[in-house]
Biopython code that builds the backbone (N, CA, C, O; Angstrom):
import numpy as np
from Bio.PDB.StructureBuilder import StructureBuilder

atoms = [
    (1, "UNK", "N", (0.808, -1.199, 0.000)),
    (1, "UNK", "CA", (0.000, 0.000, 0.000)),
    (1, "UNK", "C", (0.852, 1.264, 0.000)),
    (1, "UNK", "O", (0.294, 2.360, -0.037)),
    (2, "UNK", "N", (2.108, 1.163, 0.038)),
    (2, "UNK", "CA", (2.872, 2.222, 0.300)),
    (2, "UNK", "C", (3.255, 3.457, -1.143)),
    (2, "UNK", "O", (3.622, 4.629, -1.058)),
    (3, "UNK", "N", (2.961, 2.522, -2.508)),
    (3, "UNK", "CA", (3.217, 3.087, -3.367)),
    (3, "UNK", "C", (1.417, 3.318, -3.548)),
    (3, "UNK", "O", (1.049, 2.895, -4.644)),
    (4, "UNK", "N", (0.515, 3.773, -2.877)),
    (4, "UNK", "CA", (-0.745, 4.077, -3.262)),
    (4, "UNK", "C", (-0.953, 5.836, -2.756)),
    (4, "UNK", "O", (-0.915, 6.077, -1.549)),
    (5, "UNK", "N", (-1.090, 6.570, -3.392)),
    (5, "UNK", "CA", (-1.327, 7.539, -3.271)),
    (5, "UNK", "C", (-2.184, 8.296, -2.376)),
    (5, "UNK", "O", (-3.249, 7.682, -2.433)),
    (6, "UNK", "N", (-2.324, 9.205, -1.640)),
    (6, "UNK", "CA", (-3.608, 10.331, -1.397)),
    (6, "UNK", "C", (-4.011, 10.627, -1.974)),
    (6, "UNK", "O", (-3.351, 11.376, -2.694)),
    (7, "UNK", "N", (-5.622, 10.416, -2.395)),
    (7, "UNK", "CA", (-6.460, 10.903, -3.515)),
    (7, "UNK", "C", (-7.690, 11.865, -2.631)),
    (7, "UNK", "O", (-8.644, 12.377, -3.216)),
    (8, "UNK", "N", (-7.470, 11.981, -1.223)),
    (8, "UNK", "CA", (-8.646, 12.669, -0.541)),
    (8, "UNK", "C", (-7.658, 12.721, 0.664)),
    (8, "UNK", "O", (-6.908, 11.932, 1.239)),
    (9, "UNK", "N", (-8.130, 14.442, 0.800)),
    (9, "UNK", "CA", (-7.264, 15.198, 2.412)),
    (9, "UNK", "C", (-8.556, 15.672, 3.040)),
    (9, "UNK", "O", (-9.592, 16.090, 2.523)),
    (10, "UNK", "N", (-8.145, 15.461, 4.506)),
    (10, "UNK", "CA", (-9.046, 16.016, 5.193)),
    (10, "UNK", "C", (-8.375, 17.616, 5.792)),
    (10, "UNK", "O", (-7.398, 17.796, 6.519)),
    (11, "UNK", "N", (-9.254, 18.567, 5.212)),
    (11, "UNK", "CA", (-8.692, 20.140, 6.254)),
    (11, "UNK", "C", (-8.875, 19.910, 7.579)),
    (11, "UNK", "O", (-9.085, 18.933, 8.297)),
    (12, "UNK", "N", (-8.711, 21.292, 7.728)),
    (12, "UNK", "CA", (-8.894, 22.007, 9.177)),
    (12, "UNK", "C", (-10.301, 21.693, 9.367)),
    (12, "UNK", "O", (-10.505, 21.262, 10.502)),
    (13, "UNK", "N", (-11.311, 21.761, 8.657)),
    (13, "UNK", "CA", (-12.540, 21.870, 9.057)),
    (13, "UNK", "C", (-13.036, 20.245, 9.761)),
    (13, "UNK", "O", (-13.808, 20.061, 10.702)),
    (14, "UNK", "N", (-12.417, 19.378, 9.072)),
    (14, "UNK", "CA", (-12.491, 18.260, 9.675)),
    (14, "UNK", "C", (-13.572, 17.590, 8.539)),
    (14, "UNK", "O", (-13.997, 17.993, 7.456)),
    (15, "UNK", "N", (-13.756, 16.567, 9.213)),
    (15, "UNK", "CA", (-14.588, 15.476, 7.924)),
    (15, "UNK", "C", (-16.095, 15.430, 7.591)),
    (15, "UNK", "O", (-16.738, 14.505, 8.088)),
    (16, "UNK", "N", (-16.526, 16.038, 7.058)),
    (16, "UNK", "CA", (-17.611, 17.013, 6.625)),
    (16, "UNK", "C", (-18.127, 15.808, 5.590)),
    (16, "UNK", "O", (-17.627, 14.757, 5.189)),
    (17, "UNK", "N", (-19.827, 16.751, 5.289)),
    (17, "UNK", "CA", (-20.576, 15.666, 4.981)),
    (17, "UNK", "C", (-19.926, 15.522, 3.324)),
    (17, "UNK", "O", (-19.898, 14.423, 2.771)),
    (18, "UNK", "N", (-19.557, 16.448, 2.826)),
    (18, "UNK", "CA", (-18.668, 16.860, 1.048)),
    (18, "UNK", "C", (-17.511, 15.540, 1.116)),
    (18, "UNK", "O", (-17.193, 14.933, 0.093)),
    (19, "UNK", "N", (-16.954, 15.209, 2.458)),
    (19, "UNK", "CA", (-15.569, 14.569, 1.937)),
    (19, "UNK", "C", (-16.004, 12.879, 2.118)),
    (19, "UNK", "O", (-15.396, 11.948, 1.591)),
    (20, "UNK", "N", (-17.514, 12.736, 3.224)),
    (20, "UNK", "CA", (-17.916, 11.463, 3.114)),
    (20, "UNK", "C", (-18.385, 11.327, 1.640)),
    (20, "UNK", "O", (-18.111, 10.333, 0.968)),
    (21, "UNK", "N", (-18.993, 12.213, 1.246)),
    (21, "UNK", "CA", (-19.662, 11.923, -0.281)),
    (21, "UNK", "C", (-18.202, 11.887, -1.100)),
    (21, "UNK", "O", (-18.197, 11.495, -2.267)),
    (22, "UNK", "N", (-17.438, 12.147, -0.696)),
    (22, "UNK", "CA", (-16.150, 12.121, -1.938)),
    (22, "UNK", "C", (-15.612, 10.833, -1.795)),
    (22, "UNK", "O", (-15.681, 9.977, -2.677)),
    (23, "UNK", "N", (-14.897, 10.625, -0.331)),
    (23, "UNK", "CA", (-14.800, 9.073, -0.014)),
    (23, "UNK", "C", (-15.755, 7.990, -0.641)),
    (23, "UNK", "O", (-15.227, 7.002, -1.152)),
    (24, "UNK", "N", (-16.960, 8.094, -0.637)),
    (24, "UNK", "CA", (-17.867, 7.391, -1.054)),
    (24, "UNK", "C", (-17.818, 7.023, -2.704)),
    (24, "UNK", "O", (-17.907, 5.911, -3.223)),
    (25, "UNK", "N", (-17.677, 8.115, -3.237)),
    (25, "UNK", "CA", (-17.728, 8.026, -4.782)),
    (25, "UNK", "C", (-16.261, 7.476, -5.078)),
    (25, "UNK", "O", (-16.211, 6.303, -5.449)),
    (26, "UNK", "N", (-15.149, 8.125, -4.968)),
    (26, "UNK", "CA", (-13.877, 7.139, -5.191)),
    (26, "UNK", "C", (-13.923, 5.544, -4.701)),
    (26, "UNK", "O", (-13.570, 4.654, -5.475)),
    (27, "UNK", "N", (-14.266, 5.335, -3.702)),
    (27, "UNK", "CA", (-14.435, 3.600, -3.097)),
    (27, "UNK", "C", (-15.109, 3.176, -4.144)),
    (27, "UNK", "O", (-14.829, 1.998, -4.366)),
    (28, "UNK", "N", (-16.174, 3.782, -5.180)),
    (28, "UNK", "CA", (-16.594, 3.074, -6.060)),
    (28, "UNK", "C", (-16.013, 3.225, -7.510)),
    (28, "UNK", "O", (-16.684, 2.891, -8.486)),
    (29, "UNK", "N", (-14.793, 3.719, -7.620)),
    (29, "UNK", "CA", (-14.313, 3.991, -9.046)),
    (29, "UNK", "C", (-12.837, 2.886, -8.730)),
    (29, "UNK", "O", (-12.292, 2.203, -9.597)),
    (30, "UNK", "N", (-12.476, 2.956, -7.436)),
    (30, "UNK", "CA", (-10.890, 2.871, -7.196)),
    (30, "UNK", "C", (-10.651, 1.430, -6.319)),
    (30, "UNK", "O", (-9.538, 0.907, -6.280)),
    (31, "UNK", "N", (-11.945, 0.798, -5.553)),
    (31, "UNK", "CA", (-12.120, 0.271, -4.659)),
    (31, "UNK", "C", (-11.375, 0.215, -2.986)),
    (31, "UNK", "O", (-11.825, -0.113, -1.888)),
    (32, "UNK", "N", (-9.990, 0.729, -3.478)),
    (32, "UNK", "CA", (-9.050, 1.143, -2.289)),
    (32, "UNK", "C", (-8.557, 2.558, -2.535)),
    (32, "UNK", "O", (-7.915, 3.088, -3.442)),
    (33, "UNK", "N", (-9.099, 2.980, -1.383)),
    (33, "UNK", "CA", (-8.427, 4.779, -1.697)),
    (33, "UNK", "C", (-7.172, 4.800, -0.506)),
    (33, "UNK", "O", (-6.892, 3.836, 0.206)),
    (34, "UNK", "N", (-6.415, 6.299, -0.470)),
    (34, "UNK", "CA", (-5.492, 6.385, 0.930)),
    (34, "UNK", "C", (-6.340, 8.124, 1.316)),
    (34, "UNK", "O", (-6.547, 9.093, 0.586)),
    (35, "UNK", "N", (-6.543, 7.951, 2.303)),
    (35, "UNK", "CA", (-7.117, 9.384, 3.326)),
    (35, "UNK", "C", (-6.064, 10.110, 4.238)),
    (35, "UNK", "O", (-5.605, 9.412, 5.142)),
    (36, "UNK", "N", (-5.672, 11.220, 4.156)),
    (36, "UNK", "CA", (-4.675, 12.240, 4.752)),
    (36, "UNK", "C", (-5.614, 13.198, 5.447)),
    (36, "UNK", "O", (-6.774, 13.470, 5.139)),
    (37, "UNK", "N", (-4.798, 13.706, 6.557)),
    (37, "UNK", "CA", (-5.637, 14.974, 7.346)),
    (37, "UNK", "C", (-4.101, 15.690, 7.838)),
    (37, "UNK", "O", (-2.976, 15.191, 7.841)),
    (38, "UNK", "N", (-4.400, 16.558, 8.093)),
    (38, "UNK", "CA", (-3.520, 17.729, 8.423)),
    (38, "UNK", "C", (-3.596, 17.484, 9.955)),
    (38, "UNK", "O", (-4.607, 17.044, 10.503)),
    (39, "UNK", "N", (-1.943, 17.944, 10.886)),
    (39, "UNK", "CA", (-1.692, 17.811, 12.094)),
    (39, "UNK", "C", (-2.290, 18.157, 12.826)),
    (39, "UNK", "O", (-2.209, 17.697, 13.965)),
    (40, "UNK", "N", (-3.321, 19.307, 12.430)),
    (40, "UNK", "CA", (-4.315, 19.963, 13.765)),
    (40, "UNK", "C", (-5.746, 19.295, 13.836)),
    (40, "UNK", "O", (-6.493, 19.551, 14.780)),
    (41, "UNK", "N", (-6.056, 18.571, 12.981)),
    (41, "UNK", "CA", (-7.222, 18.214, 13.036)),
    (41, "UNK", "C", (-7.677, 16.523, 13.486)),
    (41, "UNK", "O", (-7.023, 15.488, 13.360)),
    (42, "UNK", "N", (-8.878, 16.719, 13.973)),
    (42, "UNK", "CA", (-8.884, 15.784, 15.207)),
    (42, "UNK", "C", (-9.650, 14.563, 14.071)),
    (42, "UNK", "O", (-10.602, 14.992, 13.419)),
    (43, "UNK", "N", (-9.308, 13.353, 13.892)),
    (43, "UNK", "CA", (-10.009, 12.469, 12.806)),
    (43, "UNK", "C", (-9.939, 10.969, 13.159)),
    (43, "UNK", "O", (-9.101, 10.096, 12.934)),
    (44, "UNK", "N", (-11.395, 10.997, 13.938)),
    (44, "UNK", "CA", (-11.527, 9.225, 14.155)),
    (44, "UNK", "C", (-11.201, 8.626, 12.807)),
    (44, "UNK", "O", (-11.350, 9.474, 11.927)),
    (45, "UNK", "N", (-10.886, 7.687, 12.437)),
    (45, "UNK", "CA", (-10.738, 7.002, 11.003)),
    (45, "UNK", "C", (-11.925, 5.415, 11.382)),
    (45, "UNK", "O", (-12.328, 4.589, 10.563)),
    (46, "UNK", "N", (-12.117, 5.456, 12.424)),
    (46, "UNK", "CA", (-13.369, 4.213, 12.878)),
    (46, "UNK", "C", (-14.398, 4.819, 12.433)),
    (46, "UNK", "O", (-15.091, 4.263, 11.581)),
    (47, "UNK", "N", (-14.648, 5.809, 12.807)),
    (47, "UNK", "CA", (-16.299, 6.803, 11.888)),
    (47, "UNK", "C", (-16.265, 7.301, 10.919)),
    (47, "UNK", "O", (-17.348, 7.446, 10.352)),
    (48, "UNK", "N", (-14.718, 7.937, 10.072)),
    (48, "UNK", "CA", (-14.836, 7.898, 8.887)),
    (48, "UNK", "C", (-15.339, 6.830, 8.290)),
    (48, "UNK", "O", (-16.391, 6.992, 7.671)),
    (49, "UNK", "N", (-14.760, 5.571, 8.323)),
    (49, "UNK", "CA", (-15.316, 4.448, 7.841)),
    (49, "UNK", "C", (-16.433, 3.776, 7.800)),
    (49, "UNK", "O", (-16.915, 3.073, 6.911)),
    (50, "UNK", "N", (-17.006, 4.211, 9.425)),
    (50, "UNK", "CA", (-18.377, 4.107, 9.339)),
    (50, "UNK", "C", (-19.713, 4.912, 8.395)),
    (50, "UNK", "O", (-20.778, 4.574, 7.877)),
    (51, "UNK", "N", (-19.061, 5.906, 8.525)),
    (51, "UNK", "CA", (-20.042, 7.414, 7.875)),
    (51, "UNK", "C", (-19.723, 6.885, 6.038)),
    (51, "UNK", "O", (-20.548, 7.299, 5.225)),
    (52, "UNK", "N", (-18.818, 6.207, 5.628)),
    (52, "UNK", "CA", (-18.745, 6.188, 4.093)),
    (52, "UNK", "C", (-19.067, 4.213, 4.044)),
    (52, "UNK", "O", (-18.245, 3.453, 3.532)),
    (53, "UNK", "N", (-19.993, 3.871, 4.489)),
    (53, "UNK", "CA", (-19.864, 2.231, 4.404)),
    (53, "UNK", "C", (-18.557, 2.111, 4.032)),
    (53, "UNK", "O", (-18.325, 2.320, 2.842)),
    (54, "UNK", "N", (-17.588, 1.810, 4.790)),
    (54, "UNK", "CA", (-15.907, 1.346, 4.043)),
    (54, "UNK", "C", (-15.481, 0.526, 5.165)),
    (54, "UNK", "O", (-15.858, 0.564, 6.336)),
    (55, "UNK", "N", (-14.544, -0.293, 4.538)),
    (55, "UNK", "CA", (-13.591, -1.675, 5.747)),
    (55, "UNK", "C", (-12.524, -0.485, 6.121)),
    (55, "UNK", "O", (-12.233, 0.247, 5.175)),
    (56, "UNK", "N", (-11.978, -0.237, 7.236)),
    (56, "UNK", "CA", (-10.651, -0.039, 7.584)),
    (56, "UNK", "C", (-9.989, -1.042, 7.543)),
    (56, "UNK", "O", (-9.980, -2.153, 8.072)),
    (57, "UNK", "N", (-9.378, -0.434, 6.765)),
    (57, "UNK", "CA", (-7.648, -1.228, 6.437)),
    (57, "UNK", "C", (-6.409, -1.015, 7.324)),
    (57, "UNK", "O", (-5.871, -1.993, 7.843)),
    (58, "UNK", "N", (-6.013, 0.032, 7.484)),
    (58, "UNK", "CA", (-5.083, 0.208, 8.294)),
    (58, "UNK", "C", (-5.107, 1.782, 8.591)),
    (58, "UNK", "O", (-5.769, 2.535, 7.877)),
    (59, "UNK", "N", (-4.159, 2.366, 9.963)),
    (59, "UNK", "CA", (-3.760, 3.962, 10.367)),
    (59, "UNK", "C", (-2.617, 3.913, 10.250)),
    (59, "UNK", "O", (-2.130, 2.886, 10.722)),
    (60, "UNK", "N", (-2.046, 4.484, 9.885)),
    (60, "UNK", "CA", (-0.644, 4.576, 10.026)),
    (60, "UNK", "C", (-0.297, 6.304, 10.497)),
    (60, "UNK", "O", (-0.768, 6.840, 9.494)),
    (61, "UNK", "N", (0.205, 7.454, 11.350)),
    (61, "UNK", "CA", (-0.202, 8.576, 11.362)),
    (61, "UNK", "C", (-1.353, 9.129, 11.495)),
    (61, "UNK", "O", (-2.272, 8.864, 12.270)),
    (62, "UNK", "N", (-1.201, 10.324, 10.278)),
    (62, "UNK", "CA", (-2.157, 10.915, 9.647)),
    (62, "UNK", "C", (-2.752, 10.133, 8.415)),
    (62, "UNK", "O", (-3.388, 10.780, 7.584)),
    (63, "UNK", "N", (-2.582, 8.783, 8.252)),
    (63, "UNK", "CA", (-3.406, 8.357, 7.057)),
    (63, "UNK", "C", (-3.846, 7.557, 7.462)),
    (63, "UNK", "O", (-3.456, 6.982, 8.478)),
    (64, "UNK", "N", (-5.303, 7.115, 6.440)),
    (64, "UNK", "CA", (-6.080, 5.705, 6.498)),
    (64, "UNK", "C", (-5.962, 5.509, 5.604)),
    (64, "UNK", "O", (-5.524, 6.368, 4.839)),
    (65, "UNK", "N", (-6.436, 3.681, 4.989)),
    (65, "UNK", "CA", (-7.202, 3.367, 4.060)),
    (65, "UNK", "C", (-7.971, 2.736, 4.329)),
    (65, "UNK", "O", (-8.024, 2.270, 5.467)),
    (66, "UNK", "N", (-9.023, 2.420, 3.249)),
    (66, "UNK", "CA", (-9.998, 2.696, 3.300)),
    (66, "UNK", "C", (-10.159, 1.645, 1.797)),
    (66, "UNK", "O", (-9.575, 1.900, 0.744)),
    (67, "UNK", "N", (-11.285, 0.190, 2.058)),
    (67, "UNK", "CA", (-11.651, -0.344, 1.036)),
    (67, "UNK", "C", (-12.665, -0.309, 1.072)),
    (67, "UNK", "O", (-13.161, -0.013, 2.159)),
    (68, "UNK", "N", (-13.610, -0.601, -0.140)),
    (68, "UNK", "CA", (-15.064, -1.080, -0.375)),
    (68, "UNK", "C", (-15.355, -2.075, 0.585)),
    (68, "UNK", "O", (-14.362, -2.598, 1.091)),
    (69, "UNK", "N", (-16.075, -2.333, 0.832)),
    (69, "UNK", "CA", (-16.974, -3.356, 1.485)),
    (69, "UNK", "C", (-17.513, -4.256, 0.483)),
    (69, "UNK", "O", (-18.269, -3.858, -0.403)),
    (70, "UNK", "N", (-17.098, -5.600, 0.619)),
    (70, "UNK", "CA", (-17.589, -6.333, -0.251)),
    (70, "UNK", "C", (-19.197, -7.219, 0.112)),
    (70, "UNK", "O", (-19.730, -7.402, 1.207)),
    (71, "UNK", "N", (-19.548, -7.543, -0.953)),
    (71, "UNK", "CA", (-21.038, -7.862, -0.603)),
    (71, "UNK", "C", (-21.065, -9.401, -0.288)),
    (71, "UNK", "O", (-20.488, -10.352, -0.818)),
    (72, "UNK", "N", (-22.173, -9.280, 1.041)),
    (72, "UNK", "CA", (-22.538, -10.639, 1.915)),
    (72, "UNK", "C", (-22.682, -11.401, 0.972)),
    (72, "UNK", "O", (-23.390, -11.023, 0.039)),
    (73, "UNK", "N", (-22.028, -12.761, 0.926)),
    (73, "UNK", "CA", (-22.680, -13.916, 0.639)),
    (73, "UNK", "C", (-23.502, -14.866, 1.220)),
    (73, "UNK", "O", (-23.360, -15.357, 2.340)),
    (74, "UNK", "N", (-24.650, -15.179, 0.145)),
    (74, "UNK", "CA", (-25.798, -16.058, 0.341)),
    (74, "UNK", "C", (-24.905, -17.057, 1.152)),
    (74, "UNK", "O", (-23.675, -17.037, 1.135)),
    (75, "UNK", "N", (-25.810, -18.082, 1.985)),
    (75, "UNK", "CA", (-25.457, -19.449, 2.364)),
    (75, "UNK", "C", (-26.680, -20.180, 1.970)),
    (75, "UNK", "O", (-26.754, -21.397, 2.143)),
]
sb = StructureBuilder()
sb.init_structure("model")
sb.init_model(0)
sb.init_chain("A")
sb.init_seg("    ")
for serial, (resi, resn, name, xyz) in enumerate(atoms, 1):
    if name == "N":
        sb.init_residue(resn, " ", resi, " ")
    sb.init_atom(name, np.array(xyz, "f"), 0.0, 1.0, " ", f" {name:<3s}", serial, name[0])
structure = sb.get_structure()
């Protein structure tokens, strides 16, 4: 994951309903995105993930990722 880019930063303002809808729409073009936030700002990455249906993948810092959720299988 290390050669995967930031394709979505979180500001100062913090994680707003614009960057769940952005998270949301990349998870469906990219299936794995990487999420950045700036040092002052305060960013569960457990409720990001929650707020955009997404698996946490890993924190490392200031970053997450962040995969699709794949769909339940029948039994």
């Amino acid at each position: 994951m290390q050669d995967l880019k930031p394709t979505v930063w979180i500001g100062k303002q913090g994680c707003t309903e614009a960057t769940i809808d952005e998270i949301t729409a990349q998870l469906k073009k990219r299936k794995v995105i990487k999420v950045k936030w700036l040092q002052n700002t305060e960013v569960d990455p457990e409720a990001v993930a929650e707020a955009a249906c997404a698996a946490l993948v890993g924190v490392r810092g200031k970053t997450m990722i962040l995969a699709q959720r794949g769909k339940p299988t029948k039994k």
